[in-house]
C-alpha positions as a Markdown table, in Angstrom:
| # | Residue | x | y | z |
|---|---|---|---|---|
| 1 | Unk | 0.0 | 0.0 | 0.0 |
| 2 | Unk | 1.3 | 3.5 | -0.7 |
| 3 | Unk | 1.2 | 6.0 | 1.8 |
| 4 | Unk | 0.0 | 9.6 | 0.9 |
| 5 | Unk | 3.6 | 10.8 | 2.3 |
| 6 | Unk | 5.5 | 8.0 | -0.9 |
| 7 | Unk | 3.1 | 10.2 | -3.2 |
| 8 | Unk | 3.8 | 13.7 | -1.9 |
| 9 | Unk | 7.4 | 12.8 | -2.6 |
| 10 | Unk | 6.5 | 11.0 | -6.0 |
| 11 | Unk | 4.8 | 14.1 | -7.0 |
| 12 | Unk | 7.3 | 16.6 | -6.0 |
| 13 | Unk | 9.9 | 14.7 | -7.4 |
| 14 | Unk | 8.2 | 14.8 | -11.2 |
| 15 | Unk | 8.1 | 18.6 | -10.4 |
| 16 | Unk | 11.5 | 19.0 | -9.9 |
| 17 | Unk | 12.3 | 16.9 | -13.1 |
| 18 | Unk | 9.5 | 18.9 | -15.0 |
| 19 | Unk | 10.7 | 22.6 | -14.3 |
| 20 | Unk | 14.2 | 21.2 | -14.7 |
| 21 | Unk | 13.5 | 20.1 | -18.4 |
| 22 | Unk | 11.0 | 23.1 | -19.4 |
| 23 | Unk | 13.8 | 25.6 | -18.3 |
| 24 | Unk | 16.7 | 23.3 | -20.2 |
| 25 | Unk | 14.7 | 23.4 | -23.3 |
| 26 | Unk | 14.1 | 27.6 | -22.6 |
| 27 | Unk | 16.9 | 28.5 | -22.4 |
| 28 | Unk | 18.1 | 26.0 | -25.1 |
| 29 | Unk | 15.7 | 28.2 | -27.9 |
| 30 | Unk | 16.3 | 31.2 | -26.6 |
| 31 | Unk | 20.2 | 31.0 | -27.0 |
| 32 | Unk | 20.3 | 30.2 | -30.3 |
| 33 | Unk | 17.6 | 32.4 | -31.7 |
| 34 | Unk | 19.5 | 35.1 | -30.1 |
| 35 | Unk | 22.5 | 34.2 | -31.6 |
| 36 | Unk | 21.0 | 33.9 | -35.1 |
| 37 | Unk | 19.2 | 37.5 | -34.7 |
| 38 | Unk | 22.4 | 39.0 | -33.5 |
| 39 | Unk | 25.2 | 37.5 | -35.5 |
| 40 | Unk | 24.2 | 35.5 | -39.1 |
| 41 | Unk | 21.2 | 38.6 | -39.1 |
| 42 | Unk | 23.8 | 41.0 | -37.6 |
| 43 | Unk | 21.1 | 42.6 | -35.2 |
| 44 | Unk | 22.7 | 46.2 | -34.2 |
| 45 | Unk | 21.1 | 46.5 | -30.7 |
| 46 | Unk | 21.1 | 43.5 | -28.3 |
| 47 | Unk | 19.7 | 46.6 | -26.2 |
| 48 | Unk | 16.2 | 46.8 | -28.1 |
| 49 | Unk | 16.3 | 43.0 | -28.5 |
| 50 | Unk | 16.0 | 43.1 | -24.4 |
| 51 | Unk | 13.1 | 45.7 | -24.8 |
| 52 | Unk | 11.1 | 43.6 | -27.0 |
| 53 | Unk | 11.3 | 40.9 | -24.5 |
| 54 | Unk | 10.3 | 42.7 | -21.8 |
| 55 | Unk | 7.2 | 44.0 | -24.0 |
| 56 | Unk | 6.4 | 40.5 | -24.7 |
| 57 | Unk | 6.5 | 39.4 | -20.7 |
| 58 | Unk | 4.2 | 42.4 | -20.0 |
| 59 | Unk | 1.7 | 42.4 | -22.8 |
| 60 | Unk | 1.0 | 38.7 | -22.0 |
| 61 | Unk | 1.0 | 38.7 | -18.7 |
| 62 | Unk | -1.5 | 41.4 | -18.7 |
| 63 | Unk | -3.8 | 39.8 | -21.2 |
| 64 | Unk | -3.5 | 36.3 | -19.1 |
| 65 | Unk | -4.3 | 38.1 | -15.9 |
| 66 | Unk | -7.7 | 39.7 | -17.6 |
| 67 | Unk | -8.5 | 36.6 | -19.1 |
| 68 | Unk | -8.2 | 35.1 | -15.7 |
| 69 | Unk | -5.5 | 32.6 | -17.0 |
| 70 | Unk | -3.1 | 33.9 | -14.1 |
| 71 | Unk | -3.4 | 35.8 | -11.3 |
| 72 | Unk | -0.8 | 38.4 | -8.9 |
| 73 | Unk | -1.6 | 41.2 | -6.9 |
| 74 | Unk | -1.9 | 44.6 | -8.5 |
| 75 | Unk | 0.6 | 47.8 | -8.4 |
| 76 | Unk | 0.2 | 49.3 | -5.5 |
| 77 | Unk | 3.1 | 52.2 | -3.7 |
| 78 | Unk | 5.0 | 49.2 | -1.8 |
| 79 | Unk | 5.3 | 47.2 | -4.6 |
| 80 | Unk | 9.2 | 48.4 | -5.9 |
| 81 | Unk | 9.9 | 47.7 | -2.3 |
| 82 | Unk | 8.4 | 44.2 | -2.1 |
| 83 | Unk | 10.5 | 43.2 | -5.4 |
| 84 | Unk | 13.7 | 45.4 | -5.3 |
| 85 | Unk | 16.6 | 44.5 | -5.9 |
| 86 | Unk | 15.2 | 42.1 | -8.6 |
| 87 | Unk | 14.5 | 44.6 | -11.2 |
| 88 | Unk | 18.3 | 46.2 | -11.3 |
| 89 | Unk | 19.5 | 42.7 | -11.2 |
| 90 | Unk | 16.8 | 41.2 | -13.8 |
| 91 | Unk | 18.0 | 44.1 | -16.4 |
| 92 | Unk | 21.6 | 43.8 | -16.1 |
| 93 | Unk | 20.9 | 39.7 | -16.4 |
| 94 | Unk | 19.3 | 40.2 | -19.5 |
| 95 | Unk | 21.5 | 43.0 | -21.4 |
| 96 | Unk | 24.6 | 41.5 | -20.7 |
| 97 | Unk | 23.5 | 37.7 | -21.4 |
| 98 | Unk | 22.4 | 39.7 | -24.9 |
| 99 | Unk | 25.8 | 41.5 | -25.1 |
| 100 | Unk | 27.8 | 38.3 | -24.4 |
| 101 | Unk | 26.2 | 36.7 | -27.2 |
| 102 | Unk | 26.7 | 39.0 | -29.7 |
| 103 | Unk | 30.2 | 39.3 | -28.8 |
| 104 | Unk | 31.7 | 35.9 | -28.5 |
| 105 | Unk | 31.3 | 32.4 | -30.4 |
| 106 | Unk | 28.3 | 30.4 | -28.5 |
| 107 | Unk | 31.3 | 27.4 | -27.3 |
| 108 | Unk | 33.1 | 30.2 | -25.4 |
| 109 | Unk | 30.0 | 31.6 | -24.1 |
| 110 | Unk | 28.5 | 28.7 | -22.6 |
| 111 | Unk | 32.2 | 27.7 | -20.7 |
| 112 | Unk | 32.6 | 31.4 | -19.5 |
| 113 | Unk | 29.1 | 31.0 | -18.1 |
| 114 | Unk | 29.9 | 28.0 | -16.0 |
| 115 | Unk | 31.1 | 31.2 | -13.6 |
| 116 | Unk | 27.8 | 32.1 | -12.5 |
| 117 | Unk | 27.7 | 28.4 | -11.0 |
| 118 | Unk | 30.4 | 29.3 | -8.5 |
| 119 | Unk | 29.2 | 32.8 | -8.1 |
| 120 | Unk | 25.5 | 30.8 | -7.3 |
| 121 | Unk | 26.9 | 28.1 | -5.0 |
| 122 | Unk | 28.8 | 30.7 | -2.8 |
| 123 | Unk | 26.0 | 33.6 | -2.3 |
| 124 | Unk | 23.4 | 30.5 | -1.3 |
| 125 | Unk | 25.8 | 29.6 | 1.5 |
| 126 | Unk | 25.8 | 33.4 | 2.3 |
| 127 | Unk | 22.5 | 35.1 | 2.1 |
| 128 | Unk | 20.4 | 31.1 | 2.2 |
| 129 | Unk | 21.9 | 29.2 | 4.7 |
| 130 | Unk | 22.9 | 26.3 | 2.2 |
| 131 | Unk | 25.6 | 24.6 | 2.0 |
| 132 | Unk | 26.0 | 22.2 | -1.1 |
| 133 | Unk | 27.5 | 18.5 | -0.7 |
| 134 | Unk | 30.9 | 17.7 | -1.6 |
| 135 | Unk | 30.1 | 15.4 | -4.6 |
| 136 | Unk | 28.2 | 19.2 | -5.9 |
| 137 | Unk | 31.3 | 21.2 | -5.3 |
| 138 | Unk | 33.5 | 18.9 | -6.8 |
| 139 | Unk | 31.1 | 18.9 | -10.4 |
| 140 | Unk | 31.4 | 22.8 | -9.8 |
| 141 | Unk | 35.0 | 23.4 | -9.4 |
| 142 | Unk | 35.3 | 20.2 | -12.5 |
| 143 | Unk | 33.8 | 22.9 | -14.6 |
| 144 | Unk | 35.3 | 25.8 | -13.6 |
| 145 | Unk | 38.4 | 24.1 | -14.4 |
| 146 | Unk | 37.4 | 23.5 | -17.6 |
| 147 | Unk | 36.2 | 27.0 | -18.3 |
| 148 | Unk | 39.9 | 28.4 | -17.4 |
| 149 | Unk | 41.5 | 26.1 | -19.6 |
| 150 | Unk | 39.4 | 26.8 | -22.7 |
| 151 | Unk | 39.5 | 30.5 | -22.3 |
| 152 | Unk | 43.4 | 30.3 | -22.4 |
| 153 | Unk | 43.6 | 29.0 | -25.8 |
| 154 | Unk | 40.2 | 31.4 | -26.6 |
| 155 | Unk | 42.0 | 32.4 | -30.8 |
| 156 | Unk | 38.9 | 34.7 | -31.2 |
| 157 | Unk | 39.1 | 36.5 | -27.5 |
| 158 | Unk | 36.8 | 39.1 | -26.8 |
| 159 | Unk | 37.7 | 41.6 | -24.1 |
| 160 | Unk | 34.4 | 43.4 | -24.4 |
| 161 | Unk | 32.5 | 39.9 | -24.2 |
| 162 | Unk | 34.5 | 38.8 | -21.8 |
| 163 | Unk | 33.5 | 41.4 | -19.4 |
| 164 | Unk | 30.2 | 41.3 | -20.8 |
| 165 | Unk | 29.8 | 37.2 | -19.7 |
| 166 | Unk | 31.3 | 37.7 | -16.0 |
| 167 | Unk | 28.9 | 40.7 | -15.5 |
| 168 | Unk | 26.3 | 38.5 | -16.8 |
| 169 | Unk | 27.3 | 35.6 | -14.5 |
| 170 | Unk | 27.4 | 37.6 | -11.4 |
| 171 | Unk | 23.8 | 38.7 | -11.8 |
| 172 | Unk | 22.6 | 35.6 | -13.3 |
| 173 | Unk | 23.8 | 34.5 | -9.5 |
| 174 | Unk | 22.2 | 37.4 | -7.7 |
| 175 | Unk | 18.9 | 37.0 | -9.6 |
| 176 | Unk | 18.6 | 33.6 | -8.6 |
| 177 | Unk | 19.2 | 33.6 | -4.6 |
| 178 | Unk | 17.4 | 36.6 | -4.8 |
| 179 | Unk | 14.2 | 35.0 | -6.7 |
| 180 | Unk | 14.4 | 32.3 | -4.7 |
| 181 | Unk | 14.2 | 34.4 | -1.2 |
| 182 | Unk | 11.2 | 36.0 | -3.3 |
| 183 | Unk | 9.2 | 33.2 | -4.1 |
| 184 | Unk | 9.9 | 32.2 | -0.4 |
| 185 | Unk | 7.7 | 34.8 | 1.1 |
| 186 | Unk | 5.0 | 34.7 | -1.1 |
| 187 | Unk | 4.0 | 38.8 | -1.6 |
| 188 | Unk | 4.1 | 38.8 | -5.5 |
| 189 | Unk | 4.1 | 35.3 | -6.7 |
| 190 | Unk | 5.5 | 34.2 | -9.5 |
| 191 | Unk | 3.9 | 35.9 | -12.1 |
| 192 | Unk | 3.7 | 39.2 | -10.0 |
| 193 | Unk | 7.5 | 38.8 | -10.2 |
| 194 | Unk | 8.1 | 38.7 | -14.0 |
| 195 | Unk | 5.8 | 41.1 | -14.9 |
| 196 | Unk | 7.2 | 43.6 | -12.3 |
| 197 | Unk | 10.3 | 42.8 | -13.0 |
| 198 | Unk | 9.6 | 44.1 | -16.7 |
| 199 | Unk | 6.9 | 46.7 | -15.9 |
| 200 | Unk | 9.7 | 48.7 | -13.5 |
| 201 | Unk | 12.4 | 48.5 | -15.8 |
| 202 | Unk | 11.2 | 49.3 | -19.5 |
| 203 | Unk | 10.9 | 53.0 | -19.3 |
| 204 | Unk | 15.0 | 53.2 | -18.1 |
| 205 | Unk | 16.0 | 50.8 | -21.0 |
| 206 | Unk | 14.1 | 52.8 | -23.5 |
| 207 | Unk | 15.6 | 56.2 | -22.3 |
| 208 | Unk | 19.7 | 54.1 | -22.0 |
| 209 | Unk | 18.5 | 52.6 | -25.6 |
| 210 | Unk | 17.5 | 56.3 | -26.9 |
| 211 | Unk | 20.5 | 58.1 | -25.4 |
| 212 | Unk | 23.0 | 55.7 | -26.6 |
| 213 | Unk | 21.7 | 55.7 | -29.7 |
| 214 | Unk | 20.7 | 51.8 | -29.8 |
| 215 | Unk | 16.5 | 52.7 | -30.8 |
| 216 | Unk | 18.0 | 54.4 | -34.1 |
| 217 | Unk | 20.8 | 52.0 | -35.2 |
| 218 | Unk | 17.4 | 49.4 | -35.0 |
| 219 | Unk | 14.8 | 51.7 | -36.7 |
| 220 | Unk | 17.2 | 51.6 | -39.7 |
| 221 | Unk | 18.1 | 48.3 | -39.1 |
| 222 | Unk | 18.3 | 46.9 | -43.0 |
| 223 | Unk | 16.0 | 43.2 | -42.8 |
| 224 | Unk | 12.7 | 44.8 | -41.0 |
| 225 | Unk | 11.3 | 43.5 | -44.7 |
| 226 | Unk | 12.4 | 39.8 | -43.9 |
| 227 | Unk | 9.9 | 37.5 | -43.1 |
| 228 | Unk | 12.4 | 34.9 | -41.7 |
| 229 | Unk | 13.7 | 37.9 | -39.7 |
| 230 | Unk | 10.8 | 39.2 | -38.3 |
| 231 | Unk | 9.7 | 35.4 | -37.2 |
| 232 | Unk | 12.9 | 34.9 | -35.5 |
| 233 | Unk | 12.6 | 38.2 | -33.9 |
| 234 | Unk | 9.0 | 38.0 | -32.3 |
| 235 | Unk | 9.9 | 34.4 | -31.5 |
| 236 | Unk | 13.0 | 35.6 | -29.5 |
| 237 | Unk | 11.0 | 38.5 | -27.4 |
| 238 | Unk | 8.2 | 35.6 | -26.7 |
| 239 | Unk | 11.2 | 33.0 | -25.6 |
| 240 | Unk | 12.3 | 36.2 | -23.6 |
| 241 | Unk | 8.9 | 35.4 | -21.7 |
| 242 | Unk | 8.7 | 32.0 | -21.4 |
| 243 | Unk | 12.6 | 31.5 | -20.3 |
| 244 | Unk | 11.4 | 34.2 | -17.1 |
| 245 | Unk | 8.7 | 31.8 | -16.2 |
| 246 | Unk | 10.8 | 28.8 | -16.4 |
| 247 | Unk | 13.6 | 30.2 | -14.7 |
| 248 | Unk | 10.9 | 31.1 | -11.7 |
| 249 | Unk | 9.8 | 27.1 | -11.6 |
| 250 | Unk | 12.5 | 25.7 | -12.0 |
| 251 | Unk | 14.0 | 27.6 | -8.5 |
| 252 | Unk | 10.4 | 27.4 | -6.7 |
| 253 | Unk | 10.5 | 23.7 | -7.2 |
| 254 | Unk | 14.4 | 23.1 | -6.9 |
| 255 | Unk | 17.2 | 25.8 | -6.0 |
| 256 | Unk | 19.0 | 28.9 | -7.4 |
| 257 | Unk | 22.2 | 26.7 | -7.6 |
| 258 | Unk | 20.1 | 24.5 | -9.2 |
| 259 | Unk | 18.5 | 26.6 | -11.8 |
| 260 | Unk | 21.7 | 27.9 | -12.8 |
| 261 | Unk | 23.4 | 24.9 | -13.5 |
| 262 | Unk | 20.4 | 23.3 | -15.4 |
| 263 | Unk | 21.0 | 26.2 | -17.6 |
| 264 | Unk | 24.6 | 25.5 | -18.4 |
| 265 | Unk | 23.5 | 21.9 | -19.1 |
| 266 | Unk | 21.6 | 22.8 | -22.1 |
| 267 | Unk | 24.8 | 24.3 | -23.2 |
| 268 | Unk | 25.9 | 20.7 | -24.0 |
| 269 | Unk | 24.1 | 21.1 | -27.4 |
| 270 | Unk | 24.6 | 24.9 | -27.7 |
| 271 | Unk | 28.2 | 24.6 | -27.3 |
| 272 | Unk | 28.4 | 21.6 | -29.7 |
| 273 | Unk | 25.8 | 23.1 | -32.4 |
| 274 | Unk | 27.5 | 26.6 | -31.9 |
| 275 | Unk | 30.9 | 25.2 | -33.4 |
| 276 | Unk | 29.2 | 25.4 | -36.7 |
| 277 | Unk | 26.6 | 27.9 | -36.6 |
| 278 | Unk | 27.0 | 31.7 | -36.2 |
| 279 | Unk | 30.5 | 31.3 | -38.0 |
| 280 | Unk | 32.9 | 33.1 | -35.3 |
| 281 | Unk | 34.2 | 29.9 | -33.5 |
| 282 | Unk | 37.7 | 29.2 | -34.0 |
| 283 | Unk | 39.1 | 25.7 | -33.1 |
| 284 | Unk | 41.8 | 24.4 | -31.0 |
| 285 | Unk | 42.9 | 21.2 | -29.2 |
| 286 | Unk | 43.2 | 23.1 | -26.2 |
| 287 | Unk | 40.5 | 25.0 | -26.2 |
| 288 | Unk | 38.2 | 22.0 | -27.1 |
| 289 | Unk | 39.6 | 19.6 | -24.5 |
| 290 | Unk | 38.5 | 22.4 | -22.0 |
| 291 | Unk | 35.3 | 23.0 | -23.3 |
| 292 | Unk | 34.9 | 19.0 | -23.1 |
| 293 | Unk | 36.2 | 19.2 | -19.1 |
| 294 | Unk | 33.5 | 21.3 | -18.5 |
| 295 | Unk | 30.8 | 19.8 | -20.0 |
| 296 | Unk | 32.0 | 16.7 | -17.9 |
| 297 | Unk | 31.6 | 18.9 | -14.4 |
| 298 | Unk | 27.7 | 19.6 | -15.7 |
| 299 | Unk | 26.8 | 15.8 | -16.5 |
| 300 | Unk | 28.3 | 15.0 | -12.9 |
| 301 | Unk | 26.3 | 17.6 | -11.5 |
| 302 | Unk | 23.1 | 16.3 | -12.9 |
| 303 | Unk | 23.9 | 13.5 | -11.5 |
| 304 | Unk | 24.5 | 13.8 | -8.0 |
| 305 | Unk | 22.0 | 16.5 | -8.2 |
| 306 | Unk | 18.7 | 14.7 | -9.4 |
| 307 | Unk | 19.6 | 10.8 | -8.2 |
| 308 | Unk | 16.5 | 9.4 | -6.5 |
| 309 | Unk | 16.2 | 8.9 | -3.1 |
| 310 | Unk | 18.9 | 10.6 | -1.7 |
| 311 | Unk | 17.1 | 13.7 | -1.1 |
| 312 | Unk | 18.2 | 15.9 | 1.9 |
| 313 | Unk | 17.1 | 18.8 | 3.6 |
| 314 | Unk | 19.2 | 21.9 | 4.0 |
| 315 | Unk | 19.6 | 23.5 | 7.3 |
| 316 | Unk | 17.8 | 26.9 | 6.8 |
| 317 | Unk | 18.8 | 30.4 | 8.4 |
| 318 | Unk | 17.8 | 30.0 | 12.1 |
| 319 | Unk | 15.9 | 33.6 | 12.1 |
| 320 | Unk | 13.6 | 32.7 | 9.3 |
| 321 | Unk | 11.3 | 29.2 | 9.3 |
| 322 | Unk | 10.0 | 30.3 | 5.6 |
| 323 | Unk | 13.8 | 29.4 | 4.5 |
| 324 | Unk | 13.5 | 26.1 | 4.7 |
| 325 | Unk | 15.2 | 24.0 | 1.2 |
| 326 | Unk | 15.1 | 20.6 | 0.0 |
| 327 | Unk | 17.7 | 19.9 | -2.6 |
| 328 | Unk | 18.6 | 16.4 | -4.3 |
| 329 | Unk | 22.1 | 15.8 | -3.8 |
C-alpha cells in the first residue's frame, strides 16, 4: 500500500524533473535564436532585442491576468519595495547575457558561463543558509576548471564579451538567490514577479536605448522586410517570456544553484551546435579539451543533483522558518 507521504514525494519529485527540463529546453531556444538575430542577421542593438522581451512578458501577462488565466496582486506604492533588488538585477541579467552573445562564439560563451555556477553556490551559503554536498562542489570546481583552460587557448578572445559574460554571471547568480528568497515569502508570486520585473524596468531601457543611440541604429536596421527575420525576432521576445517563467519554476521547485546549472547543461548542445553555426568559433585542441572538461563537471552535477532517493534537507537560516530547502544531492 502507498502512503499519501510515498506520493507527496513521487509528486514533488516529477516537479523537480519537470521545471528542470521546461527551463533546459528555454533557455536552449532562446540562446540560439539570439544568436542567429544577432550574428548571421547582424542585429545592431542586443539593447532593443531586451526591450522587445520585456514588452512581450508584460503584454502577456496582462492579457492572461484579464483573461483570468493567471493571477498576482496589482501595483500598489510598496510594490518596488516588495521586489527590489530584482529589477536592477533582472535588467543587467538580460543585457549582458544579450551583449555576451553578440560578442563571443556560443562554445566560449557557454564555458565562461559555468562562472555564474560558483558565483551561485557561494552567495546560497551566504544570504540562504545552504551549504552544497561535496560530490556538488567537486562537479562545480570540474567545470570551472574546464572553463579556465578553454578561455586560455580562446584564438577569437573578446575583451568586451569577456567582461560582458562575467557581469552576466554575477547577476545571473544574484537573480537567482534573490528569486528564490522572493518566491519564499510569497508577496508577488511568480507571475507578479516577471511582470514587475519588466513593468519597473522598460521605461530606463528605452531612455539608456534612446541616449546611446541603440533605438536608431534598429529603426534603420536593413531586414525589417524579412519575413524569416521578423519570425525569429517575435519568436525571440516571446522565448524572452517563457525563459522568465521557467527560470521562476525551476528555483520554486528546486534551488537557485540548481536553476543555474540546469541552464549551463543545455549548453551541451549549444556549445556543440555553436561550433558550426554563427561562424565566429575558431578551433583548437586546447580550447576544445577544455570546453569537453566542463561539460563533464555539468553531467556529474546532474547526477548527483537529481539521483533518487537521496534527497536531503538543507539546514535553513535559524531567524527565518520560511527558508526552509530541499535539494537532491
Amino acid at each position: 500500500m502507498v502512503s499519501q507521504e510515498e506520493i507527496n514525494e513521487h509528486s514533488l519529485y516529477c516537479l523537480k524533473i519537470f521545471s528542470a527540463v521546461f527551463y533546459g529546453v528555454a533557455s536552449f531556444m532562446i540562446t540560439v535564436v539570439n544568436k542567429t538575430v544577432l550574428t548571421s542577421y547582424e542585429f545592431p542593438s542586443f539593447q532593443v532585442l531586451g526591450i522587445g522581451q520585456m514588452v512581450a512578458t508584460i503584454v502577456l501577462l496582462f492579457a492572461a491576468k484579464k483573461l483570468r488565466i493567471v493571477t498576482f496582486p496589482g501595483l500598489e506604492l510598496g510594490t518596488f519595495r516588495k521586489i527590489f533588488p530584482l529589477p536592477l538585477i533582472y535588467i543587467g541579467n538580460m543585457f549582458f547575457g544579450l551583449g555576451g552573445t553578440k560578442q563571443l562564439s556560443l562554445p566560449m560563451f557557454t564555458a565562461l558561463r559555468r562562472f555564474s555556477i560558483l558565483m551561485t553556490m557561494i552567495l546560497e551559503l551566504y544570504i540562504l543558509g545552504i551549504k552544497p554536498s561535496f560530490s556538488v562542489q567537486f562537479s562545480v570546481y570540474l567545470m570551472i576548471i574546464g572553463a579556465i583552460v578553454a578561455a586560455m587557448n580562446d584564438l577569437a578572445f573578446n575583451m568586451r564579451g569577456y567582461i560582458f559574460i562575467f557581469l552576466n554571471n554575477f547577476f545571473t547568480a544574484t537573480n537567482g538567490v534573490y528569486m528564490k528568497k522572493k518566491l519564499d515569502s510569497k508577496e508577488l508570486g511568480k507571475y507578479g514577479l516577471m511582470f514587475y520585473n519588466s513593468l519597473f524596468m522598460i521605461v530606463p531601457a528605452t531612455l539608456f536605448a534612446y541616449y546611446s543611440g541603440d533605438l536608431d541604429a534598429a529603426y534603420n536596421y536593413k531586414y525589417w522586410d524579412d519575413l524569416l527575420f521578423l519570425i525569429q525576432f517575435v519568436l525571440s521576445c516571446v522565448m524572452g517570456f517563457i525563459l522568465s517563467y521557467s527560470v521562476i519554476l525551476c528555483t520554486l521547485y528546486n534551488s537557485a544553484l540548481t536553476t543555474t546549472i540546469i541552464g549551463t547543461l543545455k549548453n551541451i548542445c549549444v556549445t556543440y551546435l555553436g561550433m558550426v553555426i554563427g561562424g565566429d568559433y575558431i578551433f583548437s585542441w586546447v580550447n576544445f579539451i577544455g570546453i569537453n572538461v566542463s561539460v563533464l563537471g555539468s553531467l556529474l552535477y546532474t547526477y548527483v543533483t537529481f539521483k533518487r532517493k537521496e534527497a536531503t534537507s538543507y539546514s535553513p537560516l535559524p531567524t527565518n522558518d520560511k527558508q526552509t530547502k530541499l535539494e537532491i544531492v
